[in-house]
C-alpha positions as CSV (number, residue, x, y, z in Angstrom):
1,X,134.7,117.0,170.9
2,X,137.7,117.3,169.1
3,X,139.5,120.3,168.1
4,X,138.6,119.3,164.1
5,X,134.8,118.7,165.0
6,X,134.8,122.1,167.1
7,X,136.1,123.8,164.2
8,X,134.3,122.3,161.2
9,X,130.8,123.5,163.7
10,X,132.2,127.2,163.6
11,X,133.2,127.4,159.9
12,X,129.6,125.9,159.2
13,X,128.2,128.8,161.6
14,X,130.6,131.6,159.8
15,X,128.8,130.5,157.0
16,X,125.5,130.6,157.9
17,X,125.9,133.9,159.2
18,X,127.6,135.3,156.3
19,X,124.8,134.3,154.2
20,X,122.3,135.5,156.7
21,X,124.7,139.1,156.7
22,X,125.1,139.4,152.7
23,X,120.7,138.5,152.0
24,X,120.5,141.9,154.2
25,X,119.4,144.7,152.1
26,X,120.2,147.9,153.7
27,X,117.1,150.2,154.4
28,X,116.7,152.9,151.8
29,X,115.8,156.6,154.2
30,X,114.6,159.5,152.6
31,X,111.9,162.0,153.3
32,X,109.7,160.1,150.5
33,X,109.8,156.7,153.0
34,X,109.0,158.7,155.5
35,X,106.3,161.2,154.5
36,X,102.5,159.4,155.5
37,X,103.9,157.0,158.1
38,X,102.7,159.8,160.6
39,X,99.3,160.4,161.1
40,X,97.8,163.8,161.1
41,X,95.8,164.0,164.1
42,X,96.3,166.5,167.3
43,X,99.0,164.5,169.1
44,X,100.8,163.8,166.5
45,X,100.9,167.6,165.8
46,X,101.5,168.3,169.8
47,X,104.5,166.1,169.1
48,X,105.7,168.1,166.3
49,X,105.0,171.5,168.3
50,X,107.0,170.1,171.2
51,X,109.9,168.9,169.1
52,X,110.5,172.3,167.4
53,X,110.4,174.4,170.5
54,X,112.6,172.0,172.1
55,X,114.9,172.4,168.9
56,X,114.5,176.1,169.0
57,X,116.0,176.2,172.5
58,X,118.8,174.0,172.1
59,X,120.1,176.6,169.4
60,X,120.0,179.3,172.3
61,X,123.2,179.9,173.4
């Protein structure tokens, strides 16, 4: 392969990638996305429970 062939392949790659990079919408996060996705059941709510005493003792000094 030639060193013009070689580099005609990775222009047509950078390409493809750019338009694969530039059709990527970035995620839109806030609470509203978030709220629901969670259901409310009991380990669910264990998990919750567990997360905020594990929050609560990381702000002991």
């Amino acid at each position: 392969m030639t060193v013009e062939q070689r580099l005609a392949e990775l222009e047509q790659q950078f390409v493809e990638l750019r338009n694969q990079v530039l059709g990527i919408k970035p995620v839109k996060k806030d609470w509203r996305s978030t709220v629901g996705t969670m259901p409310d059941d009991d380990l669910t709510r264990s998990a919750y429970k567990l997360g905020e005493e594990w929050r609560k003792q990381e702000q002991e000094p």
